[in-house]
Backbone bond lengths (Angstrom), bond angles and torsions (degrees), N, CA, C in turn:
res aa  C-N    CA-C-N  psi(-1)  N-CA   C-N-CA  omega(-1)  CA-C   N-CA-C  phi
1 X - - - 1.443 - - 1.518 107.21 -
2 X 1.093 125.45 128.97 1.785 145.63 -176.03 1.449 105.82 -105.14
3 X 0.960 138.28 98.62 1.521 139.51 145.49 1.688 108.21 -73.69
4 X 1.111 123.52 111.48 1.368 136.71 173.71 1.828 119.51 -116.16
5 X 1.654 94.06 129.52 1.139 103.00 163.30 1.430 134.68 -126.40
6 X 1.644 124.49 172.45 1.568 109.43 -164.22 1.647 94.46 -84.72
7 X 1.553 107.87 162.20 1.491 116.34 -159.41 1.512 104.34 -97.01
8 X 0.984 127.29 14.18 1.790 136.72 130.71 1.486 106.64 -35.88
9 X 1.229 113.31 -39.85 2.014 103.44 -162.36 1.635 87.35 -110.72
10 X 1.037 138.59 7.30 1.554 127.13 -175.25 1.959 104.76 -61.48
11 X 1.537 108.13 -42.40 1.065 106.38 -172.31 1.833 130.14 -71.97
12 X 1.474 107.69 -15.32 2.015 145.57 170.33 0.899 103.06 -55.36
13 X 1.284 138.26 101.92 1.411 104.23 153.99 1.555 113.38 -49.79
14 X 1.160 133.10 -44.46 1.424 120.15 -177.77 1.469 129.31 -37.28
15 X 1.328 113.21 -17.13 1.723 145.09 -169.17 1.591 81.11 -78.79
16 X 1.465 121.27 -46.09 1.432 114.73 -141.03 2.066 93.12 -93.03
17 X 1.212 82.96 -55.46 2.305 100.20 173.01 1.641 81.76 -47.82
18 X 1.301 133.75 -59.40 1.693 98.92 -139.49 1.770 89.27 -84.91
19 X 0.930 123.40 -9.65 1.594 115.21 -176.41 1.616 116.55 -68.26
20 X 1.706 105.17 -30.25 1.227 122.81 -159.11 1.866 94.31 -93.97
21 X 1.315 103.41 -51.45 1.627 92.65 168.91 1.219 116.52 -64.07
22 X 1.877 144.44 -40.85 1.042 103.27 158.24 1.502 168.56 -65.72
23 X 1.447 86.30 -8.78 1.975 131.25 167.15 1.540 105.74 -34.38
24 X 1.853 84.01 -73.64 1.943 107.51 171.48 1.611 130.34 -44.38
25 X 2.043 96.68 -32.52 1.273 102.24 -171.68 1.939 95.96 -61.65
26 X 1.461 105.34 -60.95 1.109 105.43 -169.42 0.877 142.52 -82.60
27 X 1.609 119.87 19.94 1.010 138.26 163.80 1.604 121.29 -88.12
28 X 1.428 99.40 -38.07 1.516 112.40 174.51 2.057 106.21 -55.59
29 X 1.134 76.29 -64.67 1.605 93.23 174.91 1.540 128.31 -50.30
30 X 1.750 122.71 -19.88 1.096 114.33 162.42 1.576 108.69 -129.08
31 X 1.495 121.39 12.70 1.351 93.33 167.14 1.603 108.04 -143.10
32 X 2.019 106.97 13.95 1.405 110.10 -157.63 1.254 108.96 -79.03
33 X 1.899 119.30 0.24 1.650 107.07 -166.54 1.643 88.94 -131.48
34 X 1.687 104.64 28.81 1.903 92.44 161.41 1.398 120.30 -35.05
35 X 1.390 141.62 -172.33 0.866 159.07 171.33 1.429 106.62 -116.91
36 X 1.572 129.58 97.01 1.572 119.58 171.61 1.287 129.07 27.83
37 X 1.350 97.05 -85.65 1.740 99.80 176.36 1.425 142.62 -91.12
38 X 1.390 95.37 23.61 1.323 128.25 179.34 2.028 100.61 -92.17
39 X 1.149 104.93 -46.78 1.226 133.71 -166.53 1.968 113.01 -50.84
40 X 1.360 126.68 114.75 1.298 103.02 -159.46 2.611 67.53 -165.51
41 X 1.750 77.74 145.55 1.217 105.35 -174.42 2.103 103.79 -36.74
42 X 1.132 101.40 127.67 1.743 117.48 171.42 1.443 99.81 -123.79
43 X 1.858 103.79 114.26 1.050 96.32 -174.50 2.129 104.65 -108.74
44 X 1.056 130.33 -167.45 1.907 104.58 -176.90 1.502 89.52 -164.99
45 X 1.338 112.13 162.25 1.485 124.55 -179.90 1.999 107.54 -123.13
46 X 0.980 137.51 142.01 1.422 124.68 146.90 1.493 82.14 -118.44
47 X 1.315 92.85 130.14 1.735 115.22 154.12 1.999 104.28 -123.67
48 X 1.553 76.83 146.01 1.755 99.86 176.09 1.333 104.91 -128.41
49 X 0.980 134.62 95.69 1.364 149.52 162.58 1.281 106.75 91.27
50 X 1.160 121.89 -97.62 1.579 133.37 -177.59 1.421 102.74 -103.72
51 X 1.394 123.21 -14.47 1.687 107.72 -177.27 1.271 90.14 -116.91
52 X 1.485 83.24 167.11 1.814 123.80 176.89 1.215 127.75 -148.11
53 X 1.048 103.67 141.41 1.596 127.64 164.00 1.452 135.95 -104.55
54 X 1.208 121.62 131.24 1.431 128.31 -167.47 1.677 128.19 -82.26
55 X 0.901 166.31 178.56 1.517 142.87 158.69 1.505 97.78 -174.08
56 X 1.389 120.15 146.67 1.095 127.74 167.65 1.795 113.02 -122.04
57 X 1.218 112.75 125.86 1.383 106.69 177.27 1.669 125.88 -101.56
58 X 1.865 95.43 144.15 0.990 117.09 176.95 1.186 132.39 -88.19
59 X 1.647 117.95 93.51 1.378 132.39 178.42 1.712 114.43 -22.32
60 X 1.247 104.23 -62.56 1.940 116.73 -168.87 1.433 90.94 -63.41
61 X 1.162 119.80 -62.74 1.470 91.53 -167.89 1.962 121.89 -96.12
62 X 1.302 112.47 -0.68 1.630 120.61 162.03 1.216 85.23 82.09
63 X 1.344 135.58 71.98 1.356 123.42 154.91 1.913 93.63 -152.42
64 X 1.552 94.99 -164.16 1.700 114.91 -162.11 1.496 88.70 -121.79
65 X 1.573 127.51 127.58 1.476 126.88 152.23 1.420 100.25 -123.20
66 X 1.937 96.27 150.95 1.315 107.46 175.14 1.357 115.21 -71.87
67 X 1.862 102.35 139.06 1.020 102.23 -162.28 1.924 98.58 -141.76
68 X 1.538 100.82 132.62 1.560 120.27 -165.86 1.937 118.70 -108.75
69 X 1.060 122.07 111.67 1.727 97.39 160.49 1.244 114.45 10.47
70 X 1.301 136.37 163.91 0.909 155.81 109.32 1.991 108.29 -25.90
71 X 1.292 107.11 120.97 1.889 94.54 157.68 1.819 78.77 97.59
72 X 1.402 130.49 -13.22 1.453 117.53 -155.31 1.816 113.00 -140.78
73 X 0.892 99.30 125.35 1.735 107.72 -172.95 1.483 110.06 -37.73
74 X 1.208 139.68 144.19 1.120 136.47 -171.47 1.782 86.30 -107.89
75 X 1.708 93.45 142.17 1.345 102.25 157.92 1.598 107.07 97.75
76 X 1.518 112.07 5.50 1.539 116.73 166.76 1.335 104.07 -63.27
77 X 1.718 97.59 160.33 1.200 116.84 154.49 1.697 124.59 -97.95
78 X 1.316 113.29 126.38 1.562 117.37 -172.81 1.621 116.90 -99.87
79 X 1.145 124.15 107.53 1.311 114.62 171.71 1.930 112.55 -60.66
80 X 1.246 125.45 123.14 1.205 131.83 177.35 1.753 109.60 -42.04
81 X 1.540 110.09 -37.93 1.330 98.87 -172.46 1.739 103.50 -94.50
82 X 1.736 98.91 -70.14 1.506 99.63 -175.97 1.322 106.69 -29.00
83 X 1.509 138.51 -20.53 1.539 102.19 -143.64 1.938 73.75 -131.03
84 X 1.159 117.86 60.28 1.786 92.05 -167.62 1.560 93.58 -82.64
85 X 1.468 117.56 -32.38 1.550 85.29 -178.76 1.287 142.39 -84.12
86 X 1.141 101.34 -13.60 1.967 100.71 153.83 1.421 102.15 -81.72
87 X 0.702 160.69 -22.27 1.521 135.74 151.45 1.258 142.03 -37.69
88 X 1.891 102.78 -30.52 1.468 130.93 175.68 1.413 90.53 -85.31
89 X 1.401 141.50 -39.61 1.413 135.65 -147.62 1.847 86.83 -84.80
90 X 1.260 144.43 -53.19 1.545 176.90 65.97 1.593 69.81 80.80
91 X 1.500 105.76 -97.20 1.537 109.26 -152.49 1.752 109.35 -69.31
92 X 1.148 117.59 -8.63 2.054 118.05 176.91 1.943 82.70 -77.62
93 X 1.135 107.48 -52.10 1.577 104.74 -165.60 1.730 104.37 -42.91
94 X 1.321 100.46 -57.24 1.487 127.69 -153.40 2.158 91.05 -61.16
95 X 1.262 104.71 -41.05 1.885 102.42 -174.98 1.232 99.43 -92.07
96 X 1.698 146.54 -27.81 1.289 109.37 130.88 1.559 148.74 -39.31
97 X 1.185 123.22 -26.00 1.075 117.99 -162.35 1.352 125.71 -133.14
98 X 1.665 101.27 35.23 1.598 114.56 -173.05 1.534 99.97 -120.30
């Protein structure tokens, strides 16, 4: 799931909070009342212009945490280009491991 915004707000943090609350909105809303074993890793992007952020959400409590590689700080910011190959490594990880 991609929450995207225009790269006017990349520099706000508020650009970055309102991307992440709407992430949560819709995540809560289509996957927060799975049934247990229904339940299997949702991983989400907000990008603002050229950067991004990663998040994986937490069913029990209905929200979005930053979420990193393995080996890698959770909660960076990724430029789409500078950084394309951890970005490719990000999303091979991400279709393994959903």
């Amino acid at each position: 799931v991609v929450q995207c915004k225009r790269q006017s707000l990349q520099a706000r943090p508020s650009g970055w909070e309102e991307g992440v609350n709407q992430l949560t909105q819709y995540l809560s809303d289509t996957h927060g009342k799975r049934p247990i074993w229904l339940r299997r890793p949702v991983y989400s992007f907000v990008a603002i212009g050229k950067l991004m952020r990663v998040f994986k959400y937490d069913d029990e409590n209905e929200c979005v945490l930053n979420w990193g590689l393995p080996g890698y700080p959770s909660g960076n910011i990724y430029h789409l280009v500078d950084d394309d190959v951890l970005f490719q490594q990000i999303l091979d990880y991400i279709r393994a491991n959903h």
